[in-house]
Structure formats: C-alpha cells, structure tokens
Residue frames as a rotation matrix with the C-alpha (Angstrom) as fourth column:
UNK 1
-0.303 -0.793 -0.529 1.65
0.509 0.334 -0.793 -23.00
0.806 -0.509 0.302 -9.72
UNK 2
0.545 0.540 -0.642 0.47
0.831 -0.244 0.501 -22.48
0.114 -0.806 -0.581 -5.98
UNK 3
0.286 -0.621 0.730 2.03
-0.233 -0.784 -0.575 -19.05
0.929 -0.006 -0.369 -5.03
UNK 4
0.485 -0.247 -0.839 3.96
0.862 0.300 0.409 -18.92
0.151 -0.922 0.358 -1.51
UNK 5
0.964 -0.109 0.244 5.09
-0.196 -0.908 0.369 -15.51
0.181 -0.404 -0.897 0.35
UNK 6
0.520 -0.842 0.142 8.28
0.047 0.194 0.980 -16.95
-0.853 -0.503 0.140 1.49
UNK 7
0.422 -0.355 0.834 9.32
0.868 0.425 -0.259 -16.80
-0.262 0.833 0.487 -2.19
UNK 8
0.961 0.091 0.260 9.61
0.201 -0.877 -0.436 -13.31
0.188 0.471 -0.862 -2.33
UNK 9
0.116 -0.985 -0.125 12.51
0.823 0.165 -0.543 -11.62
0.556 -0.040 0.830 -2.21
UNK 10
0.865 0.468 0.180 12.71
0.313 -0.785 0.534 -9.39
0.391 -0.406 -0.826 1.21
UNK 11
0.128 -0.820 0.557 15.42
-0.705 -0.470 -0.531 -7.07
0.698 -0.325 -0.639 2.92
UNK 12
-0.544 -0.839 -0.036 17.64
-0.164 0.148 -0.975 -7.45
0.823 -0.524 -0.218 5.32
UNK 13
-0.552 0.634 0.542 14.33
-0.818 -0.285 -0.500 -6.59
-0.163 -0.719 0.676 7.99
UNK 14
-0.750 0.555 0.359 12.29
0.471 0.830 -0.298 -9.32
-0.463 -0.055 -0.884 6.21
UNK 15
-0.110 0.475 -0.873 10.39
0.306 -0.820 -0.484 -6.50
-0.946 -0.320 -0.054 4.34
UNK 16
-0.635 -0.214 0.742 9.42
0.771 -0.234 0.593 -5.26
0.047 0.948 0.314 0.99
UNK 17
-0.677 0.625 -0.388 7.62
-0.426 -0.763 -0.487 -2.48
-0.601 -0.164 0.783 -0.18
UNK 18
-0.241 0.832 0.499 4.01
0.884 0.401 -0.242 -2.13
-0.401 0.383 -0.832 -1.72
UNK 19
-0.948 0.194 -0.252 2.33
-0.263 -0.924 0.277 0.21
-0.180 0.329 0.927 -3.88
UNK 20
-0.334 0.942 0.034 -1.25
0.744 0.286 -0.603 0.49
-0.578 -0.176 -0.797 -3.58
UNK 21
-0.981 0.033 0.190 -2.93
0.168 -0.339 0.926 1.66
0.095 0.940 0.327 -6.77
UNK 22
-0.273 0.957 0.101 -6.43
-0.595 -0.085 -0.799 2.53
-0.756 -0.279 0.592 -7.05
UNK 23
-0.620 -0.039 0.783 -8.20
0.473 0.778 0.413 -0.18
-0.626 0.627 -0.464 -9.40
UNK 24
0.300 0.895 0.330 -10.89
0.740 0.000 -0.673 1.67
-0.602 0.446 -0.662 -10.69
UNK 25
0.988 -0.113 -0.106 -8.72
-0.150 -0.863 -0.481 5.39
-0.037 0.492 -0.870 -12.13
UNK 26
0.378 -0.893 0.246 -4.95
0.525 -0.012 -0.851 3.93
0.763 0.450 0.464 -12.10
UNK 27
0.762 0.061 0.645 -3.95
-0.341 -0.808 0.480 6.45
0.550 -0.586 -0.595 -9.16
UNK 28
-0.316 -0.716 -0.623 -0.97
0.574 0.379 -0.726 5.80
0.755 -0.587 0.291 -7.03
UNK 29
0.451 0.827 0.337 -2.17
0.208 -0.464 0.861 5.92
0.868 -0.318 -0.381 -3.72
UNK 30
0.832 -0.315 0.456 0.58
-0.553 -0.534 0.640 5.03
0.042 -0.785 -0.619 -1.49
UNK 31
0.167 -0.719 -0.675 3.61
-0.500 0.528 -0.686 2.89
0.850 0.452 -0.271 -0.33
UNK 32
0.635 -0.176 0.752 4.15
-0.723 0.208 0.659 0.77
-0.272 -0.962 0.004 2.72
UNK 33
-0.306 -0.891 -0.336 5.60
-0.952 0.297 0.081 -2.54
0.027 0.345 -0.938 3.62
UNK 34
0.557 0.797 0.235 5.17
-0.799 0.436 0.413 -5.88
0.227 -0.418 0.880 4.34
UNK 35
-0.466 -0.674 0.574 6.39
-0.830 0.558 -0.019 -9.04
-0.308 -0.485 -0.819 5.47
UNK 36
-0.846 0.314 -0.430 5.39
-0.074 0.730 0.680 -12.51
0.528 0.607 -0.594 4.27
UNK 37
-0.737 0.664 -0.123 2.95
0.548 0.481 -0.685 -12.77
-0.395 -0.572 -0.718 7.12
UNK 38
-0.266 0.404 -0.875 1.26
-0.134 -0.914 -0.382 -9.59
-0.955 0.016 0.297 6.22
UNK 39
-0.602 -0.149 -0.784 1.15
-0.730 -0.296 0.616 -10.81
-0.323 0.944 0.069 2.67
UNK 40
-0.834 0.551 -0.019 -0.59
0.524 0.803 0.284 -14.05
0.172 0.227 -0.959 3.48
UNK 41
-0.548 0.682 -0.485 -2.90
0.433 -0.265 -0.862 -11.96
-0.716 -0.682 -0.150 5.43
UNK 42
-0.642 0.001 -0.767 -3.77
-0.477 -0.783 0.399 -10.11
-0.600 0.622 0.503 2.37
UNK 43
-0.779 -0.043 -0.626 -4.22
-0.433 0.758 0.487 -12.67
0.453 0.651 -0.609 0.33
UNK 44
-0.879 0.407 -0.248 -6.13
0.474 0.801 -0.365 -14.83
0.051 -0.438 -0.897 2.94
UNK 45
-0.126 0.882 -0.455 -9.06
0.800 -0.181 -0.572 -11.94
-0.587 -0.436 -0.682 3.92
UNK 46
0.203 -0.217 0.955 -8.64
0.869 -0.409 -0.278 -9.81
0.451 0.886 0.106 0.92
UNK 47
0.979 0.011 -0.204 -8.18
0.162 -0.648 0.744 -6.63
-0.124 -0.761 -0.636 3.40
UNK 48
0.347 -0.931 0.110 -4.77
0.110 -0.076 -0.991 -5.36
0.931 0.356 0.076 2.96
UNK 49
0.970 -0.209 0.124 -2.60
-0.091 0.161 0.983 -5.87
-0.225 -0.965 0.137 5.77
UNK 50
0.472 -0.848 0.242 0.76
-0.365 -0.438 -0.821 -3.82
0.802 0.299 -0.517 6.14
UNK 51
-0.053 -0.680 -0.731 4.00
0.974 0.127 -0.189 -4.09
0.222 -0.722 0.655 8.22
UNK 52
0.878 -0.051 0.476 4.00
-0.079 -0.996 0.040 -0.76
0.472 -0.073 -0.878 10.22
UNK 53
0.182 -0.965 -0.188 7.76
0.598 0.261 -0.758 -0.19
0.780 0.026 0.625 10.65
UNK 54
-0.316 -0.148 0.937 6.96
-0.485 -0.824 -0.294 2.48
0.815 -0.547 0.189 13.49
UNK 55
0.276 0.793 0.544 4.80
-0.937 0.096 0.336 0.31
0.214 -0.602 0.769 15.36
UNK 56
-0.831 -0.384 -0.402 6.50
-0.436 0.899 0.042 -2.84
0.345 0.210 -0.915 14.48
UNK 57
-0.418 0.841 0.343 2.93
-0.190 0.289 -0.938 -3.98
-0.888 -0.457 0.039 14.29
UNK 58
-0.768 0.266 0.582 0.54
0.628 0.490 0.605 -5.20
-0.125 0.830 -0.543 11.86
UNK 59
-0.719 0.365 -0.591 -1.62
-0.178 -0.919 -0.351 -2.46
-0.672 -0.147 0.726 10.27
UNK 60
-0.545 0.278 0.791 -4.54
0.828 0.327 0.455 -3.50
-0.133 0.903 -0.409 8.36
UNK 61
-0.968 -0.109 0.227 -5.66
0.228 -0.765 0.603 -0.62
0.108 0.635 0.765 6.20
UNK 62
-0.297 0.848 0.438 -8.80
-0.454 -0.529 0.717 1.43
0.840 0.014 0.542 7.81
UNK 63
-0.280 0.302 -0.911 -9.19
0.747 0.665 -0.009 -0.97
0.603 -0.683 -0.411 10.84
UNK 64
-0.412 0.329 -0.850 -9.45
0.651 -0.546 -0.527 2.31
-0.638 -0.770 0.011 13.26
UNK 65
-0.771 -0.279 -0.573 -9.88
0.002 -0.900 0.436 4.73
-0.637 0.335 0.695 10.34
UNK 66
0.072 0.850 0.522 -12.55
0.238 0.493 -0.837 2.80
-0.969 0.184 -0.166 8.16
UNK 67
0.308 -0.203 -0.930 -10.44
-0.908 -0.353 -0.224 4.06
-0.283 0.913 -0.293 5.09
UNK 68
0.644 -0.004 0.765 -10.88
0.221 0.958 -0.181 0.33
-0.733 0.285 0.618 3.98
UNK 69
-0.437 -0.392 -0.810 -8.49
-0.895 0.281 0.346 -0.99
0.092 0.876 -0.473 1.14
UNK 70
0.440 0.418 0.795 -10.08
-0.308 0.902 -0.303 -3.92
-0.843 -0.112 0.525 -0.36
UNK 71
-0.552 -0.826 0.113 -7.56
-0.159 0.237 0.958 -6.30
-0.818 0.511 -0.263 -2.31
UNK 72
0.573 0.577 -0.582 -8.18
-0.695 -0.034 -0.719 -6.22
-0.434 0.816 0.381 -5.86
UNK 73
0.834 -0.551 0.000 -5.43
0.406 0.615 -0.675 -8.06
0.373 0.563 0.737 -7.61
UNK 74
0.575 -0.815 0.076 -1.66
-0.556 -0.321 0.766 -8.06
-0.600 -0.482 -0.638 -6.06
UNK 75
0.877 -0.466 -0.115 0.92
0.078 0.375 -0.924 -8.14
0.473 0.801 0.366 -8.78
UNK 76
0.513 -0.797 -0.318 5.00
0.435 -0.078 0.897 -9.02
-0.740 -0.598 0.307 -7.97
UNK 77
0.781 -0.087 -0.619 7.30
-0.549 -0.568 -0.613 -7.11
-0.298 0.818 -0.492 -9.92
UNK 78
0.802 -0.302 -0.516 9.87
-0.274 0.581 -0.766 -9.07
0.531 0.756 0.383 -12.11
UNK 79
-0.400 -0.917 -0.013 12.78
-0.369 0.174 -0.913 -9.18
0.839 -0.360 -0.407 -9.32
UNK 80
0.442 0.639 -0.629 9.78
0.424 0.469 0.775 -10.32
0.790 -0.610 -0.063 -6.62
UNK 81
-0.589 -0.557 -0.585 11.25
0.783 -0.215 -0.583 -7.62
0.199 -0.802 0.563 -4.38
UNK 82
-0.837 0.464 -0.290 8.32
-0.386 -0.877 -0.287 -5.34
-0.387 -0.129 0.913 -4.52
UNK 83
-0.221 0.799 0.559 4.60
0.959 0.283 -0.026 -5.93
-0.179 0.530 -0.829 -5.10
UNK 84
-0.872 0.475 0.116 1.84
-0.428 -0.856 0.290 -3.85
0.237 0.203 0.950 -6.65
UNK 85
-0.648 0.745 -0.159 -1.71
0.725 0.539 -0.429 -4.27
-0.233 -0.394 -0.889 -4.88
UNK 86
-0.671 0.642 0.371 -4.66
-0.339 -0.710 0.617 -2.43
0.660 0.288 0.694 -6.99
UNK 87
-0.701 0.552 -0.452 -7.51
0.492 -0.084 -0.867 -1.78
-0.516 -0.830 -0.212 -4.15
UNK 88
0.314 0.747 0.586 -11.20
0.357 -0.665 0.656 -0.32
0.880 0.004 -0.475 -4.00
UNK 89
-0.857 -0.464 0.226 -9.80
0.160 -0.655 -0.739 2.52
0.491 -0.597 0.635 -1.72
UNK 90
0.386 0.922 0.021 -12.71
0.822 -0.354 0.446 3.88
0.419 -0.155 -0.895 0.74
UNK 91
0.812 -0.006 -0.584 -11.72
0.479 -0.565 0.672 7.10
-0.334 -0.825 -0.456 1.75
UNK 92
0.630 -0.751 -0.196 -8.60
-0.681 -0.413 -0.604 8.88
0.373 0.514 -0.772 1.63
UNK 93
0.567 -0.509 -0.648 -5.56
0.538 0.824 -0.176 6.59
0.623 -0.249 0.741 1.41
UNK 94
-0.549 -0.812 0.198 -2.93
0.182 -0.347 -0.920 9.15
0.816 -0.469 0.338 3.39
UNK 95
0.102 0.245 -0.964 -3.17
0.991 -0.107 0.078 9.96
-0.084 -0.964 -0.254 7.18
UNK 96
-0.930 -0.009 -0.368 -3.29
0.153 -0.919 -0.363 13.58
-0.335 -0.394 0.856 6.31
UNK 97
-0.295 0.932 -0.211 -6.82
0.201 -0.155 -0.967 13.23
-0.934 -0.328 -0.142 4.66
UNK 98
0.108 -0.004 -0.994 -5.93
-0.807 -0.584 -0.085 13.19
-0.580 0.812 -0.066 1.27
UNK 99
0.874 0.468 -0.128 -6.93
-0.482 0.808 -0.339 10.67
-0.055 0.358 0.932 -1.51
UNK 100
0.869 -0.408 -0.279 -3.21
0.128 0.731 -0.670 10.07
0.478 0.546 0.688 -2.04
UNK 101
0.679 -0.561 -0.474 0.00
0.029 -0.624 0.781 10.60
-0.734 -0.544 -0.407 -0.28
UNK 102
-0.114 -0.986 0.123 1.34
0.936 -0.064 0.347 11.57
-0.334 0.155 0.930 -3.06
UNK 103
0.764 0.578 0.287 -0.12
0.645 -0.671 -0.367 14.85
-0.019 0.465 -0.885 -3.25
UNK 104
0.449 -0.447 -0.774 3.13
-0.474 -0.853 0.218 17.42
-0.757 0.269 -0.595 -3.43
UNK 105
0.723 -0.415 0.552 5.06
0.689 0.492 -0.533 17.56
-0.050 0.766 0.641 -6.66
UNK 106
-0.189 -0.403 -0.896 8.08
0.329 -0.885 0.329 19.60
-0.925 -0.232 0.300 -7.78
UNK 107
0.747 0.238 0.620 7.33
0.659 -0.380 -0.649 21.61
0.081 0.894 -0.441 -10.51
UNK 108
0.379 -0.597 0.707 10.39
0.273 -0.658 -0.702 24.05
0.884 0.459 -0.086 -11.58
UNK 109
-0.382 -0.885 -0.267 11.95
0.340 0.134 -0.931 23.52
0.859 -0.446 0.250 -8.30
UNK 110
-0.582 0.022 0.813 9.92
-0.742 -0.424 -0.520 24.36
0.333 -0.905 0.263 -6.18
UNK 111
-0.855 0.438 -0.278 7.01
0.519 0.725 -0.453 21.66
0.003 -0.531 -0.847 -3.96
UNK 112
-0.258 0.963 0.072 3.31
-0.832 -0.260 0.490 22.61
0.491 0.066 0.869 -4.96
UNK 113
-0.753 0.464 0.467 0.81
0.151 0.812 -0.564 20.56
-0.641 -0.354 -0.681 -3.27
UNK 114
-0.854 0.344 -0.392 -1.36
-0.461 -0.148 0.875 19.14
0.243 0.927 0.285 -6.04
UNK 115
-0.048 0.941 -0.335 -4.17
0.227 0.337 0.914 17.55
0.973 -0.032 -0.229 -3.97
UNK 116
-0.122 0.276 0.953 -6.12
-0.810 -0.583 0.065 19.40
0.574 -0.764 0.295 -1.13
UNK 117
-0.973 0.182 0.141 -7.27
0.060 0.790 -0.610 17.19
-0.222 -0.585 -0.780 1.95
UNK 118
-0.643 0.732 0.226 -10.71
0.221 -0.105 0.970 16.11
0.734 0.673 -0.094 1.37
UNK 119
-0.077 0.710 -0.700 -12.39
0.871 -0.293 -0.394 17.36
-0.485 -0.640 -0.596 4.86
C-alpha cells in the first residue's frame, strides 16, 4: 500500500514529533518535528528535513552545519502521531556539539551530564 504523509496523525499546528535514532549503535539522538511537507521531503531526498518551530522554517539536518542525517528507514508508531527515523548521523546530532542531545540524566536527583561535547 502506497504510503501518503497526509495520513498521519498531526497536532493542532500540523506537526508531529520525530525521534532520530542512530542506525548503526541504537542511540537516541534527538527529537524535532515535522509537517507532512517535511516528511515528503524526507522521504523524497533521503536527507532528513525538519519543521523548525523557532524559525517556522524548514531545517534540513547539517545543511549549514554538515552534521548530515542520512534517512535510513522511517518507522510510524502505532497511533501514526509520531515517527521514528534511524539515520547515518555525521557528526554530532545536538547544536551544543554533542553526539546526542540527550546527554544530561538524573541520577538520585540530581542532573549529571553523561556525554562531553566532542570539540
């Protein structure tokens, strides 16, 4: 069955989120959004290509930064309100320079940062 973006189920904004996984180690790398366009775009040039909700722009991943995501395989999750997209990351996926943005955890109440930036 052909797939179609417009199927999904988005907010109120037209929006859903994404998690970008690394494909090769499993890693959660980050979360953003998108919009159906932004999903064809994906799809169409394998290049991931977000909704930036600051910018109210399209953001494709590394375009100024050259931290490339390249689409591996973009699963929907079972309510089709959220996708997962596993990626060959180049670089670090967060804008602070670190492979993930999740890098603080809490551990016994307090907020450790568990990954360093990589400059």
């Amino acid at each position: 069955m052909p797939f179609d973006p417009e199927t999904l189920a988005y907010d109120e904004r037209g929006l859903l989120p994404v998690i970008a996984q690394d494909a090769g180690t499993g890693e959660v790398l980050m979360l953003a959004w998108m919009n159906a366009e932004a999903v064809r775009r994906t799809l169409e040039t394998g290049r991931v290509t977000y909704w930036s909700r600051s910018r109210a722009a399209f953001w494709v991943k590394g375009e100024t930064s050259g931290h490339v995501q390249e689409l591996v395989e973009m699963r929907l999750d079972c309510d089709r309100d959220a996708l997962l997209v596993t990626v060959r990351q180049t670089g670090p996926a967060c804008h602070t320079g670190r492979r993930s943005c999740f890098y603080t955890a809490v551990r016994d109440g307090e907020e450790v940062e568990i990954i360093a930036r990589d400059d």
